[in-house]
C-alpha positions in Angstrom: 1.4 -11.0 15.6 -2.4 -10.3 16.9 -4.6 -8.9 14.4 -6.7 -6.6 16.2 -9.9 -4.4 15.3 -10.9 -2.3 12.6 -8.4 0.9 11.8 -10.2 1.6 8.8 -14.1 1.6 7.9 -15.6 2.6 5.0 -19.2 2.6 5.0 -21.4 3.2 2.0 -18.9 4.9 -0.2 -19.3 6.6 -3.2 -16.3 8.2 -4.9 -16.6 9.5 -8.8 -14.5 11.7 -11.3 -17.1 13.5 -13.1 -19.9 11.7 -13.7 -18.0 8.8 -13.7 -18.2 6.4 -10.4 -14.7 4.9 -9.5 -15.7 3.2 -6.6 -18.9 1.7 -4.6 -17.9 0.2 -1.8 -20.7 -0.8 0.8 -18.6 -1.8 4.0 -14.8 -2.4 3.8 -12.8 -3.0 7.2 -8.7 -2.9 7.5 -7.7 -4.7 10.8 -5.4 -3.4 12.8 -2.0 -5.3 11.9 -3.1 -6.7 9.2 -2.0 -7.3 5.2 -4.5 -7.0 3.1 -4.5 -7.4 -0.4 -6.3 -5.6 -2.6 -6.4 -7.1 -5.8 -8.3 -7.1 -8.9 -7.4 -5.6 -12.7 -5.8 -2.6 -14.2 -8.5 0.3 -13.8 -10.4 -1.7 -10.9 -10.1 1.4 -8.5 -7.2 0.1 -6.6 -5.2 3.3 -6.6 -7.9 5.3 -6.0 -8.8 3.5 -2.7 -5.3 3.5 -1.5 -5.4 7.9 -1.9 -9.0 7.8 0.1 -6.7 5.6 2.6 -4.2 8.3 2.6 -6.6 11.2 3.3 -5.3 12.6 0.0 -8.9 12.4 -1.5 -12.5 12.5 0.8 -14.9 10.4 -0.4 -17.9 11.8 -2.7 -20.4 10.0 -0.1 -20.7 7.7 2.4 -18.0 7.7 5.7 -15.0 6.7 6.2 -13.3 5.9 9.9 -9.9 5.6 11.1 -9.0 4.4 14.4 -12.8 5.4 15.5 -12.9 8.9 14.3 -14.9 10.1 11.1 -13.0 11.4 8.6 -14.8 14.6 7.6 -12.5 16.9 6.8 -8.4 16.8 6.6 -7.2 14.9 9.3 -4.4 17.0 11.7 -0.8 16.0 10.8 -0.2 13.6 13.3 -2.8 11.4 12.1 -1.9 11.7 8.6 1.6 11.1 9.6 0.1 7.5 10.6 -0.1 6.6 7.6 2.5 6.6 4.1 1.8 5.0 0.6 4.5 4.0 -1.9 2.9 4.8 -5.2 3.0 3.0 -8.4 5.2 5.3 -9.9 6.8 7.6 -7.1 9.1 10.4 -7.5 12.4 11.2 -6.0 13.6 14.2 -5.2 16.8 15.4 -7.3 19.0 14.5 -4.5 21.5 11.5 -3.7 20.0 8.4 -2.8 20.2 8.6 1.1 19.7 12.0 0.9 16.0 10.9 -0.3 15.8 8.6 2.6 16.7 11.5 5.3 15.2 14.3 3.9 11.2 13.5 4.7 12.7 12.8 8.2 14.2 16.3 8.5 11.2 18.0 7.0 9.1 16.2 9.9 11.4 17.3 12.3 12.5 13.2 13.0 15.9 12.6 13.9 17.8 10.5 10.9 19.7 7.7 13.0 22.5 6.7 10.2 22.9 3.0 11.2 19.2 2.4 10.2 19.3 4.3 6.7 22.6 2.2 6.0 20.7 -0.8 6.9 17.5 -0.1 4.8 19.8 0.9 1.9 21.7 -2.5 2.1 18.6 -4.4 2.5 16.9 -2.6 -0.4 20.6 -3.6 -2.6 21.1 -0.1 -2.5 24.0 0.6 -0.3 26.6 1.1 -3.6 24.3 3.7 -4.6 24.0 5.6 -1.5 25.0 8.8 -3.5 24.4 8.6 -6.6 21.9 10.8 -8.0 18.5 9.5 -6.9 16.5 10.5 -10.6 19.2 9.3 -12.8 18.0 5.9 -11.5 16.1 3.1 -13.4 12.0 2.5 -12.8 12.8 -0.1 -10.7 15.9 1.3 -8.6 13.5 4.7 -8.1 10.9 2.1 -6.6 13.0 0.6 -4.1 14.3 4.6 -2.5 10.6 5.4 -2.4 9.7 2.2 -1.0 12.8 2.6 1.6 11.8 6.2 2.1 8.7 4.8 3.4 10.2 2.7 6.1 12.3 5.5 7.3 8.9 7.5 8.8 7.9 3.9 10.5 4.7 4.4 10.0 1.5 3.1 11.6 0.1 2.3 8.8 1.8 1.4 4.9 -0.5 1.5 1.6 1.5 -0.2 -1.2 0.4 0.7 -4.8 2.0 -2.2 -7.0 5.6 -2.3 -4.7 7.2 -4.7 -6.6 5.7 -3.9 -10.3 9.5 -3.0 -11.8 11.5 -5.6 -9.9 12.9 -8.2 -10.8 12.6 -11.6 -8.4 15.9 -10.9 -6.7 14.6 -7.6 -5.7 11.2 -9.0 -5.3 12.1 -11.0 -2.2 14.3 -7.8 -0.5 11.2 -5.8 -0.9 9.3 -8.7 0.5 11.6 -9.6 3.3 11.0 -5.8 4.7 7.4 -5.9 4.7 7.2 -9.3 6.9 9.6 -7.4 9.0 7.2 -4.8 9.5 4.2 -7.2 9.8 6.3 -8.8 12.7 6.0 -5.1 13.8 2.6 -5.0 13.8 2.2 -2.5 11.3 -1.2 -2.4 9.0 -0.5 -3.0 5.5 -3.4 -2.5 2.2 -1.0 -4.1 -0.8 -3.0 -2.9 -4.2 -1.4 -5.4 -6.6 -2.5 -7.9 -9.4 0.0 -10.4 -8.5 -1.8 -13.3 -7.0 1.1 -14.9 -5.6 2.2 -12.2 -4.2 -1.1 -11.5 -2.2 -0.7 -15.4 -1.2 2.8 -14.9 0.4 2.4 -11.4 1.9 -1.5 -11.2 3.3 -3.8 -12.2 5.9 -7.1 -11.4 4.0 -7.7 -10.6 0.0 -10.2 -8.3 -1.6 -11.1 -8.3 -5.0 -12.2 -5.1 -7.0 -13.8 -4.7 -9.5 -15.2 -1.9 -11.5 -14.9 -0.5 -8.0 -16.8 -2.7 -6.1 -15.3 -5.5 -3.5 -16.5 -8.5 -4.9 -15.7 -10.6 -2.1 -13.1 -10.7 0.7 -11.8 -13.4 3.0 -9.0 -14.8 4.5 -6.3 -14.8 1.6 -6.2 -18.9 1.1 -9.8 -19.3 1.6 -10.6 -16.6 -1.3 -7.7 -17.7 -3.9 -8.6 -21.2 -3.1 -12.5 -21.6 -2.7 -14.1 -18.1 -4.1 -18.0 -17.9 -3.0 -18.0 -15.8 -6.3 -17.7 -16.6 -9.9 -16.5 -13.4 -10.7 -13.7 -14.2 -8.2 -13.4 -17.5 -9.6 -13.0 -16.0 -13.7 -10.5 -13.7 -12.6 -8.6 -16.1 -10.9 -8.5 -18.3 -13.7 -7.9 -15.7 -16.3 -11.4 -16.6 -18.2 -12.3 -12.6 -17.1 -12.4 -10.5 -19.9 -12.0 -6.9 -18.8 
């Protein structure tokens, strides 16, 4: 898989809550069929970036670019069809399982080919609970529909807030195994997640944030391995307090 030129570009942003400033980001760049890894501490601004990545929030200031256009104003449906994040902490619709996987395809008027949402459920070890009631799930079973919900739209573009927080390392590696199938796809991936062996498996390039600034980013071995920053280096260690 080719990575290719920038899909996203966020120049000079600014985004606060309040008076409060969440992130301050001078130049940020998300190559076209890349992984990147966005990693960093609880409360870093990692969730935050991935909803200015979804178009669900616009930036206080500064620009941001997708696929050469400036974003400013709500991008058309097709374009934010493009894109689809699996949030830290989704939610399900009261429905059965693969009813959960159809239904976003019906609402956007996508056919719902059954072979495939068989497959994704038996990948995700979800097929035994094709129709059981998708909110009387646990945290983690409720993470693994949203996440196979995701798939179903086969998006351009995937944000992943914490994928693989609830799961356990049997259900670490299904999750896993679908999103190199979808890098083999070409798809762009941003992974927000304080794992860093997961960011070493999954991505091309790492980011760190902090207090809602990139600290540094490189290719993912180069920044884990060698950081140019100390503050990389402390996190990595653990000797950050934060």
């Amino acid at each position: 898989m080719t990575v290719g030129a920038s899909l996203y570009r966020l120049e000079s942003i600014q985004h606060r809550y309040g008076e409060r400033v969440v992130l301050d980001i001078d130049r940020l760049d998300v190559r076209r069929g890349e992984t990147l890894a966005v990693i960093g501490p609880s409360g870093s601004g990692k969730s935050t970036l991935l909803r200015l990545l979804q178009f669900l929030e616009r930036p206080t200031e500064g620009r941001l670019w997708f696929d050469s256009v400036a974003v400013d104003a709500e991008p058309p449906v097709d374009v934010r069809r493009r894109v689809t994040t699996v949030f830290q902490r989704p939610q399900v619709l009261s429905r059965s399982v693969h009813a959960n996987l159809t239904y976003g395809l019906s609402v956007r008027g996508m056919p719902a080919h059954p072979a495939e949402i068989d497959r994704l459920l038996a990948a995700l070890g979800l097929a035994h609970l094709a129709h059981a009631a998708a909110h009387t799930l646990s945290g983690g079973e409720v993470q693994r529909v949203a996440f196979g919900r995701a798939l179903t739209f086969n998006p351009d573009v995937l944000l992943l807030d914490e994928p693989t927080a609830n799961l356990d390392p049997r259900n670490v590696r299904l999750v896993e195994h679908l999103i190199r199938e979808r890098q083999s796809q070409g798809v762009t991936i941003v992974l927000a997640t304080h794992q860093i062996f997961q960011a070493r498996r999954l991505a091309h390039r790492a980011a760190l944030l902090l207090d809602g600034q990139i600290v540094e980013a490189a290719p993912t071995a180069e920044l884990l391995d060698h950081p140019s920053d100390p503050r990389t280096r402390a996190f990595l260690t653990g000797d950050m307090i934060y």
